[in-house]
C-alpha positions as CSV (number, residue, x, y, z in Angstrom):
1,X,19.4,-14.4,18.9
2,X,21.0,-18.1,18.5
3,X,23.8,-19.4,16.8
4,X,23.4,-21.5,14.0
5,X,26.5,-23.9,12.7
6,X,26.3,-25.5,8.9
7,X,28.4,-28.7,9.0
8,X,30.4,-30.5,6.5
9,X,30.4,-27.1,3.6
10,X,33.0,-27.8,0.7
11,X,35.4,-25.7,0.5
12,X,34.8,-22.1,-2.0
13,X,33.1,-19.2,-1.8
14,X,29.8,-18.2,0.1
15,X,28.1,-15.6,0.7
16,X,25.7,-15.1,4.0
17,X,22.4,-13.3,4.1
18,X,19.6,-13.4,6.8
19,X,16.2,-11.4,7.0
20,X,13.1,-11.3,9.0
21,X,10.0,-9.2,8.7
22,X,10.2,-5.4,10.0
23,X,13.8,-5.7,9.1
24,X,16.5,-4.7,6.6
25,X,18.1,-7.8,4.6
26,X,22.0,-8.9,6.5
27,X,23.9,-9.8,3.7
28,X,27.4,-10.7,4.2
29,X,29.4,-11.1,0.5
30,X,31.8,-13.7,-0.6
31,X,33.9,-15.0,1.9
32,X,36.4,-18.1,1.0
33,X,36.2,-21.1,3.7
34,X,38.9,-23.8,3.1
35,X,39.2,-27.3,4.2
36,X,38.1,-27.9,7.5
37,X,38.0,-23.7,8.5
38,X,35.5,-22.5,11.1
39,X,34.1,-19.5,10.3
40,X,32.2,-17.0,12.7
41,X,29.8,-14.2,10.9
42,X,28.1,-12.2,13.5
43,X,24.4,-11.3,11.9
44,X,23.2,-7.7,13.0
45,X,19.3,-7.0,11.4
46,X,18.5,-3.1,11.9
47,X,15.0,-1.9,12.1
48,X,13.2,-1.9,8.2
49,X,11.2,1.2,7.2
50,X,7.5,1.2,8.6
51,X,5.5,2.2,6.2
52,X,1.7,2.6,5.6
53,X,-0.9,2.7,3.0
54,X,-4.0,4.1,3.5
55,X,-6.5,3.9,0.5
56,X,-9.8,5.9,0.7
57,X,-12.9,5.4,-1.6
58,X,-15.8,7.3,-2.2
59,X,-18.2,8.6,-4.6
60,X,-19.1,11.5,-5.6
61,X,-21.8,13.3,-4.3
62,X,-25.3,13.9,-6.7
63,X,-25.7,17.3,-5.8
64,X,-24.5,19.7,-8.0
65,X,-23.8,22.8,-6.1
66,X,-21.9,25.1,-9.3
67,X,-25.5,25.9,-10.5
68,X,-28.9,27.0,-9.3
69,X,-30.6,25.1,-11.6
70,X,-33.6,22.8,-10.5
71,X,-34.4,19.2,-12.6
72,X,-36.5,16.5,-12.1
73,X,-36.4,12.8,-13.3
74,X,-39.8,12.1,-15.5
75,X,-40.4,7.8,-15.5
76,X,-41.8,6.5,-18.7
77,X,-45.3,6.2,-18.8
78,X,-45.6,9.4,-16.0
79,X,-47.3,12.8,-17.6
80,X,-46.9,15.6,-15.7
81,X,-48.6,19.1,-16.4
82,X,-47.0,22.0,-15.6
83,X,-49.0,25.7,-15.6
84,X,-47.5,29.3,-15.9
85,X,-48.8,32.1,-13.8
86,X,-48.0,35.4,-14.5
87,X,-45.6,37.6,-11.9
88,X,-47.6,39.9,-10.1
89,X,-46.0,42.7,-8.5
90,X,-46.6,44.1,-5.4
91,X,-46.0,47.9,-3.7
């Protein structure tokens, strides 16, 4: 709130506009002051749109869980034996 007077304006066309944060632009289009014309323009700022962004991140997990398959990561340099046994069944 306040009132704000511009002194000593030629005389033409002007237009008015006002803003703040959080609000909508006040515009206020041409308007003709003459030679020594007082001019009152009551400024009315309505609410702006809140709006909020919200970005999330995040990787992707390592485990696969579309397959039953087991693996292993082998270093260079690392051997690694591996035996086979036979399936014995039971009854």
């Amino acid at each position: 709130m306040g009132r704000y007077v511009i002194l000593a304006l030629p005389p033409g066309a002007y237009t008015l506009s006002a803003e703040a944060a959080g609000f909508q632009k006040f515009a206020r289009s041409a308007f003709v002051l003459g030679v020594q014309q007082q001019a009152t323009v009551d400024v009315e700022l309505a609410v702006g749109q809140i709006a909020t962004a919200v970005e999330v991140q995040a990787a992707a997990p390592l485990l696969n869980s579309t397959s039953s398959t087991l693996g292993q990561v082998i270093e260079t340099g690392t051997s690694m034996s591996c035996r086979s046994s036979p399936a014995t069944r039971t009854r």
